[in-house]
N, C-alpha and C positions, 0 to 999 in steps of 0.2 A: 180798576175801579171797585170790584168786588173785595178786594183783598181792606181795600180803604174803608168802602159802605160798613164792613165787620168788624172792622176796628172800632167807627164811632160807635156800631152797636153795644159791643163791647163795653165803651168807657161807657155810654148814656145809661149801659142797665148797673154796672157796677158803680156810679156817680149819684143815680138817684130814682128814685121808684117809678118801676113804668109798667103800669097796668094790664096794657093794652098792645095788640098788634098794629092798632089805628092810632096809640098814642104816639108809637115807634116810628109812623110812618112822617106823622105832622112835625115830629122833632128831628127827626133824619132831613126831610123836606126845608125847615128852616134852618143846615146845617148845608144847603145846599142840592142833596143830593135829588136824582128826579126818579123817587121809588116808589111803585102798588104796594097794595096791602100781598101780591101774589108774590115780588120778588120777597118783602118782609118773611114772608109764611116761609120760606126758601130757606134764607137766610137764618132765621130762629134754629130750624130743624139741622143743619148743618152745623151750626154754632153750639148744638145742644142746650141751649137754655131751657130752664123749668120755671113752672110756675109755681110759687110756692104760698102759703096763705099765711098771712099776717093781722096778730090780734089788735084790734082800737081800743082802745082805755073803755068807752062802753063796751065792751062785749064781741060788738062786730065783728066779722074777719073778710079781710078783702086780698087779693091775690096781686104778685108784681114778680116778675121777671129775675132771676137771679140767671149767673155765669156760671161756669165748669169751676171749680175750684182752683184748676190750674192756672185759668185768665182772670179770674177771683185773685189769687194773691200779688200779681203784677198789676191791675188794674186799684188793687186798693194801696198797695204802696208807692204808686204814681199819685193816687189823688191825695195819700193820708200826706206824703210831702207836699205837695202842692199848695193843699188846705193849712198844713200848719204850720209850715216854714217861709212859705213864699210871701212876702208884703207889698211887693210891686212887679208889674208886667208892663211892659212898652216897646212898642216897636216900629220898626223903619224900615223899609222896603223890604229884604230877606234875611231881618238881624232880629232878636227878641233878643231884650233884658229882664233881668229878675234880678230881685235881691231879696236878701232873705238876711237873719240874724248873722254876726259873725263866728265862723265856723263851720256853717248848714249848707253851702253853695255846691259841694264837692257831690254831697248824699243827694240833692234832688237833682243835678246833673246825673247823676249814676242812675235815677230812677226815670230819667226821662232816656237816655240812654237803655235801657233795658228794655220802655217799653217798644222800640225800634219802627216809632212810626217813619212811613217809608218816606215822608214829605219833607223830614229830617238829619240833614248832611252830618251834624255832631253838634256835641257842646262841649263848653267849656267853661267848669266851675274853678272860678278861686275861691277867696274865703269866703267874700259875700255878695257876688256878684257871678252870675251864673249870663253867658252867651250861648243862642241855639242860634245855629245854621241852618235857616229854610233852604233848602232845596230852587223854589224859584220865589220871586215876589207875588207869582200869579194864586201862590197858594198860603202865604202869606194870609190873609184874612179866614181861611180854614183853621189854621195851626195854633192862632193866635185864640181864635173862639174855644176852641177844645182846651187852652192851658187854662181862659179864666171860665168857664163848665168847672174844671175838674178842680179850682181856686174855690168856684162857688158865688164868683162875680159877677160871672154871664149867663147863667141859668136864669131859664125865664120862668 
């Protein structure tokens, strides 16, 4: 479960700005998970995230959570394909489809493959039609929320 909770951390700070350790908790929370701001604080400090400050067109600088560099660059070419390649997501008990442009299906299989979430048996890209193997249907509805997050669909 631990290994899981780090993961979504992972994509949510790499996917989109997260301020806060309270923000981290409401979005883990509505992702499922049943976590304190004390497992968060944990978590953060293990994971090595920083906070780093970011300038607003007026002037302002407000602070948001970035990754290691190392989970930075699998985390951002999980979502940079996800985002640009992918045009549809749908799924059925422990089966997702995607499709993407003809030709693209191989490269976002390979990047969701790489990033080795544990809820996922494999996939299988042809040219434009990419199948992942959930693991069970129970976690189906987890797996499915994290590809359209990292799409850009299902962010709230």
């Amino acid at each position: 479960m631990k290994d899981r909770r780090q993961r979504a951390i992972l994509t949510l700070v790499a996917t989109r700005p997260v301020h806060s350790q309270e923000e981290l908790v409401a979005l883990l929370q509505r992702q499922g998970f049943d976590v304190t701001q004390a497992t968060v604080s944990r978590d953060v400090r293990e994971l090595g995230l920083a906070k780093v400050p970011i300038k607003l067109d007026r002037g302002d600088e407000i602070f948001k959570y970035v990754v290691p560099s190392a989970a930075a660059n699998y985390a951002s070419r999980l979502h940079r394909s996800m985002a640009e390649l992918v045009t549809t997501i749908d799924g059925s008990a422990n089966l997702i489809v995607m499709h993407t442009p003809p030709g693209s299906a191989m490269m976002v299989a390979s990047s969701i493959d790489e990033a080795a979430w544990p809820e996922i048996l494999g996939t299988i890209g042809g040219d434009d039609t990419i199948l992942v193997i959930v693991r069970t249907p129970g976690e189906m509805p987890y797996v499915m929320q994290r590809f359209l997050d990292l799409k850009g669909a299902g962010a709230a």
